[in-house]
N, C-alpha and C positions, 0 to 999 in steps of 0.2 A: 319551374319558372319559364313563362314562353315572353320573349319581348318584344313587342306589337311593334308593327312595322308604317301603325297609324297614327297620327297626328292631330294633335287640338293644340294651332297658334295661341288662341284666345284662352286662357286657362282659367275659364269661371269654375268650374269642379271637373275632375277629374274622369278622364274616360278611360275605365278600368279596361286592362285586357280582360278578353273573355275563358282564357288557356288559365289563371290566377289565381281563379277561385278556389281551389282546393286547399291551401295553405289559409290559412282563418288569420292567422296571425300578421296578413301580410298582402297587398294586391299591385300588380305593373301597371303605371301608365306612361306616358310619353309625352311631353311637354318641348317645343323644340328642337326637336330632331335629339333628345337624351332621354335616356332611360330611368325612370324613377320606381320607389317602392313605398307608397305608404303603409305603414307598420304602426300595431296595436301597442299598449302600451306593454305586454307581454315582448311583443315584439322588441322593442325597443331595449327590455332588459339583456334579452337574448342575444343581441347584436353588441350591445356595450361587452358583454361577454368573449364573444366569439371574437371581436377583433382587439382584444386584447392577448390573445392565444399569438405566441412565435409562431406556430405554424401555418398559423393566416395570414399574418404578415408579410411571411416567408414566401407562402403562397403567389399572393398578390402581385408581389416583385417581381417572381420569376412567369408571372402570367399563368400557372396552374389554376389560380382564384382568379375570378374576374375582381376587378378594381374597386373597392365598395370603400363609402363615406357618408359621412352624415350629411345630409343636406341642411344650409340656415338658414336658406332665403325667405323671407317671411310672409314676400307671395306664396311659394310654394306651399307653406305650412298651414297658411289659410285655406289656402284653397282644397284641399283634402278633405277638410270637417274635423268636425269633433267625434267622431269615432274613432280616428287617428290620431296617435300621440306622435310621432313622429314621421319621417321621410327620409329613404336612403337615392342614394346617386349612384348608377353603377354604370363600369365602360359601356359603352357600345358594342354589339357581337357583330359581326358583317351579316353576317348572312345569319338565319336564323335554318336548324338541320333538324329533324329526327330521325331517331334508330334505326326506323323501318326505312329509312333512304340511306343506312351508312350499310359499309362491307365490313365485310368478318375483321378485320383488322382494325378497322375505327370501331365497332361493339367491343374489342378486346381490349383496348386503349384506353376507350370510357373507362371498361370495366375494372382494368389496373390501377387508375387515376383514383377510382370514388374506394378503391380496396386501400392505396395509397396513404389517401386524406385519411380514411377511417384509422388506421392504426396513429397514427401521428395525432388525430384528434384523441385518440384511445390514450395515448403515451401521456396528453394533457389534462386526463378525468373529463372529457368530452366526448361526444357523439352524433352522429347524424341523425334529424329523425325519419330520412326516409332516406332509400337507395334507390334511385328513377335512372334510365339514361334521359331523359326528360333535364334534367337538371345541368345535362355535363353537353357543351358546343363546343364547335371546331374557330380556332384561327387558323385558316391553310389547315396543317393535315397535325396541329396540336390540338387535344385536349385541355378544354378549359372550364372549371367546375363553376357556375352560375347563381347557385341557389345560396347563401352567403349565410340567411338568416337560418337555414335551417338546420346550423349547427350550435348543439346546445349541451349544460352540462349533463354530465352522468349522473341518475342519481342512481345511489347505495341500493345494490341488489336489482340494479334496472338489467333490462333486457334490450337485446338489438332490434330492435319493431322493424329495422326496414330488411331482416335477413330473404324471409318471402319475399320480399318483393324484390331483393338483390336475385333471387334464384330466377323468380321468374321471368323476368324481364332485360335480364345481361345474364346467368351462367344457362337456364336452358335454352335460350336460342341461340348460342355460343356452340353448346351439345351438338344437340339439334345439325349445324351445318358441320361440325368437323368430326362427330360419330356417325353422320347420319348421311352427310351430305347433302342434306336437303338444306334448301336458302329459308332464311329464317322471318327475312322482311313480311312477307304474308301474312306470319304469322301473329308479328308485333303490329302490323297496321290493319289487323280484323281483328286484333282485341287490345285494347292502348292497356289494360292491367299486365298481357303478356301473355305467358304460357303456364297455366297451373301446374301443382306437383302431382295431380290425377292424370291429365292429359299428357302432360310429358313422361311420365309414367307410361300410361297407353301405347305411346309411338317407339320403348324401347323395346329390345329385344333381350331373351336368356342372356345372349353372349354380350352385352351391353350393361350387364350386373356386374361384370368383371374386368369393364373399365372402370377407374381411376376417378372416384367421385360420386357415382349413378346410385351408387347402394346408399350410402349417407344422404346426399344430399337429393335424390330423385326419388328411390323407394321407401325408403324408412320417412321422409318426410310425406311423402302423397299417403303411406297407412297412416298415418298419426294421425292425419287431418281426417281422414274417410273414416277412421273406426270412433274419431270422437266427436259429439254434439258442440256446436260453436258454445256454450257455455262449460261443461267440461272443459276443452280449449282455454279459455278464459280463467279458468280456477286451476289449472296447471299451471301458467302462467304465475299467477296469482303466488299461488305455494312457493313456486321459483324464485319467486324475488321474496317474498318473507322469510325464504330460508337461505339470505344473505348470497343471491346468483355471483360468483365471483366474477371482474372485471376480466382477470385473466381465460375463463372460458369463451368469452369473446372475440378476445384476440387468437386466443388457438384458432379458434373459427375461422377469422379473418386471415390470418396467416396461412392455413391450407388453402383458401380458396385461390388467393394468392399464385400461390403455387401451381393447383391445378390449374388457372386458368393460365400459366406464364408457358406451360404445356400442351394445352391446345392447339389445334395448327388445322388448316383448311388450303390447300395448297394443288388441285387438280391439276394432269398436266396442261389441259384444253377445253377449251370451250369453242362456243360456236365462232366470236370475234376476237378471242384474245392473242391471234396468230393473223389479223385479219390486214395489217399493214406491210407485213413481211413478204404473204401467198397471193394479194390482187396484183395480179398483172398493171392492170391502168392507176393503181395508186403509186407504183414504182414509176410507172414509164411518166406521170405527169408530176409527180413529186415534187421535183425544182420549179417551175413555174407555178403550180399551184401553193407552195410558200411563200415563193417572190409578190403573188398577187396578193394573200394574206398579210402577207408582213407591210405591202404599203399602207393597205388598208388602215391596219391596226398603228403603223407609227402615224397615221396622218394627223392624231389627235392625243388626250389622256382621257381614259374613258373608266368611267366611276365603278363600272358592274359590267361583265362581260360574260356573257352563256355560250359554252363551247359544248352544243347537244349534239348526241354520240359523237364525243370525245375520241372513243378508244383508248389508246395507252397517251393521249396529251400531246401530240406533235404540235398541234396549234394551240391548244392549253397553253404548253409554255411561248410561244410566240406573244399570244395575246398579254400573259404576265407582264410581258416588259414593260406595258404600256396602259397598263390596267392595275386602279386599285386590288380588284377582286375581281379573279374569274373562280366562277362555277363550273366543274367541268363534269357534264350529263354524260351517262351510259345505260341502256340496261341491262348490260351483262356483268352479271357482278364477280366473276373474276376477274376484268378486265380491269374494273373500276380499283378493287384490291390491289392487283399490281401496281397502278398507277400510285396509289395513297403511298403505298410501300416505297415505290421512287423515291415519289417528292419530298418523303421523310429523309432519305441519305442525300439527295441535292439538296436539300436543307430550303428548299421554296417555300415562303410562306403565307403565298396570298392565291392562293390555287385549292380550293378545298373539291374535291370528288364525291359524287351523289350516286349511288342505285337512282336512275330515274329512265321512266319510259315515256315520252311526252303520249302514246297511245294508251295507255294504263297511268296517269298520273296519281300523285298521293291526293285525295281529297278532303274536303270540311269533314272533320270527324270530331268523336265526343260528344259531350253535353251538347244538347240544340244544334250541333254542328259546328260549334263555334269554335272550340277548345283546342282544337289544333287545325289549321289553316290548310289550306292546298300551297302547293309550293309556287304560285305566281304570286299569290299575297304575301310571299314573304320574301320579295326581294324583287329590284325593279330594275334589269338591262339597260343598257343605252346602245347596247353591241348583244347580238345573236352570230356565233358559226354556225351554220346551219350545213354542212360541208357532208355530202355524198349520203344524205340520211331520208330526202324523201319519196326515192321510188322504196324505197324500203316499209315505210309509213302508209305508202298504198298497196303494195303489191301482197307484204305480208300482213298489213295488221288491217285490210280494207279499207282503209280512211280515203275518203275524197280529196283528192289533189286539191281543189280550191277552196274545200273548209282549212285544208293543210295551211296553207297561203291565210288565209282568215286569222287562223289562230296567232299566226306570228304576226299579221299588220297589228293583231289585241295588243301585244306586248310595246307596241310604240316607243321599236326601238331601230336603231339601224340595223341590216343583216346582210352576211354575206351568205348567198347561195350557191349550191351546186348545183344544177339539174344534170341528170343521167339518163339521154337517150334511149329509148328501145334496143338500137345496134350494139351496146354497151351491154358483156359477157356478164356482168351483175344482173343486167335485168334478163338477159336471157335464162340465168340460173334460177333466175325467183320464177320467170313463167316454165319451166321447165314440166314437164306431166301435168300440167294443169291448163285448165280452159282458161282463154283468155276474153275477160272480162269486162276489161279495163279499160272504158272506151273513153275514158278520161281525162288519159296521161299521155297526152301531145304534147308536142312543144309550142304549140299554138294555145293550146289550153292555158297551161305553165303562163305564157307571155301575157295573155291576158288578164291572171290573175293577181300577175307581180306590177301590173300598171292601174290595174285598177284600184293598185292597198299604196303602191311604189312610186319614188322617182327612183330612174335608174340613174347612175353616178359613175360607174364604168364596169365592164364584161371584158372575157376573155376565152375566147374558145381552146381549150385544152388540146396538148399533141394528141392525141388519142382520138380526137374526133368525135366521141362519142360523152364528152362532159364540157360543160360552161358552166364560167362562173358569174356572178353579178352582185355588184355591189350597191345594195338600197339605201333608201333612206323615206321611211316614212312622208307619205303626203298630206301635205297642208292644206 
């Protein structure tokens, strides 16, 4: 379930999300800034069901479920049609996230949470009919399971339908980063099904048979599918449940995965940024004044959505918190981003959720038509960008133009505090370092006229250091 971040005041019929359509029983839209689900009349049995279950109830309260109810308004109920028997209401998620933007430790989260719900719905003669991390958002750095309806009863001799796709899509790219060390986001956001048991198979090695899991649930499941016809498939199956599948081998199932994944661990000591506020010289030397001017910034107002792009480990992440519904806190190094999650879990902050995100490689319209899952500006709208010591970075390393740079944030039409980082500045000396310089771009003249021609300025501060300013925007009218 994706929940559209668009709106139709006037609610003559409903304007279905495009991400929705896979669930038949059931489609999102938006009506006033809330979230709705028209639901079949299948649907509708399903849900009297599911929220009759303790541990959806249970759920709910402690926020593991997101918040679901009947809707009675009898606009609402017309307006849907007559294909629809009913209409559910669910909380609001702040921010809307996928997999391929979370770190090892929000995938293991999900994964614990939908392994969680599964035995509990297990314990009730219930089951889920799909295992997506699709299904499961962040409040701050909690998991919270989304998809409400698509927990339904067990029937006698049924099978777990969504175990593939629990593999594919939450335990091998889980594998994947903590036997393999390789980042897994590529992989879930160049194929939204995930990682097959043939391909992930492919990418393992001998000595990778004799970890904890690979043989069951990596190799024996990639031959079973390779040596048999999807029909074969199908009439295995078939036998299985006519020859009375017990409920209890499912939960076996679930309860090892459980396990191995509470095992897992991905934990380098370093990467290229995750040491990177400790070893800059000019982030130490200007530190205090460069928070004094963030912190007035950000108390000046309450600001609804705040993106703190390359974050780091959240120094101003949490600044901004105080003062902010929700901050977003961008990176793209994804140990960096893990650590951080990992924090904010023991500070107990809950309005700070952390993204894998490269504003030079962003996530884009993918799926169906492109529509099915959003790029990440369409799902969610700033009124505050830190944009703090990240854009000679954006030209020097990733080539981007200093004034499409500039462009792209006047898009977001929001206010932003900048950094700019002179040439004399050891950052940028280290990025031209053995390399031609090319960059006839990145003046401070340039900079100036780019942030006046998107900008009004609202106040600056030249840094001890000499070699960083800051400035504080504000979209022009």
């Amino acid at each position: 379930m994706q929940q559209s971040t668009e709106s139709n005041n006037h609610l003559d019929s409903p304007c279905f999300n495009p991400g929705s359509f896979r669930d038949r029983t059931g489609r999102i839209f938006e009506h006033n800034g809330r979230i709705y689900r028209a639901i079949t009349e299948v649907g509708v049995s399903d849900w009297a069901f599911a929220n009759s279950l303790g541990f959806v109830q249970e759920g709910m309260r402690s926020g593991r479920i997101v918040r679901t109810e009947s809707e009675l308004s009898q606009d609402i109920l017309k307006s849907v049609g007559i294909a629809w028997s009913g209409v559910l209401l669910h909380e609001r998620v702040p921010v809307i996230t996928y997999p391929y933007e979370w770190s090892f430790s929000m995938l293991r989260d999900a994964a614990l949470l939908q392994l969680e719900l599964m035995q509990e719905a297990l314990a009730a003669d219930a089951i889920f009919k799909d295992a997506t991390p699709f299904n499961i958002q962040f409040h701050g750095t909690k998991p919270v399971f989304i998809d409400t309806p698509s927990i339904v009863r067990l029937k006698h001799g049924g099978l777990w339908e969504g175990y593939r796709q629990f593999c594919q899509m939450f335990l091998y790219p889980l594998m994947l980063q903590a036997y393999r060390g390789v980042d897994f986001q590529p992989f879930l956001r160049g194929r939204l099904d995930g990682i097959s048991p043939q391909q992930f198979n492919s990418l393992t090695s001998f000595r990778d048979m004799f970890r904890k899991g690979v043989l069951a649930h990596v190799f024996l499941h990639s031959k079973l599918r390779q040596t048999q016809e999807p029909s074969k498939v199908e009439r295995t199956d078939e036998s299985l449940r006519k020859s009375g599948f017990q409920k209890e081998l499912i939960e076996n199932n679930v309860r090892g995965l459980r396990k191995l994944i509470q095992k897992l661990d991905w934990n380098p000591k370093s990467s290229t940024w995750s040491d990177y506020d400790a070893d800059s010289e000019p982030v130490r030397l200007d530190a205090a004044a460069k928070e004094a001017f963030v912190s007035e910034v950000i108390a000046s107002t309450r600001w609804k959505q705040t993106w703190d792009v390359g974050c780091n480990l959240g120094r101003y992440s949490r600044i901004a918190a105080k003062h902010s519904d929700l901050v977003v806190a961008l990176d793209s190094d994804h140990l960096t981003i893990d650590r951080l999650y990992k924090a904010l879990q023991t500070e107990d902050v809950n309005n700070i959720t952390p993204l894998v995100y490269d504003p030079a490689d962003p996530s884009p319209n993918l799926g169906w038509r492109c529509l099915e899952r959003s790029r990440f500006a369409e799902r969610g709208q700033p009124d505050l960008i830190l944009f703090l010591a990240v854009i000679h970075h954006l030209v020097f390393t990733s080539n981007l133009l200093l004034h499409d740079v500039i462009s792209w944030l006047a898009e977001q039409n929001s206010a932003l505090v900048i950094e700019f980082v002179d040439r004399g500045d050891p950052q940028v000396k280290s990025l031209l370092a053995n390399r031609e310089d090319v960059f006839f771009d990145y003046t401070r003249e340039e900079f100036d006229a780019a942030i006046n021609r998107h900008f009004d300025i609202r106040q600056s501060l030249t840094l001890s250091s000499g070699t960083r300013t800051l400035l504080f925007v504000t979209p022009r009218s």
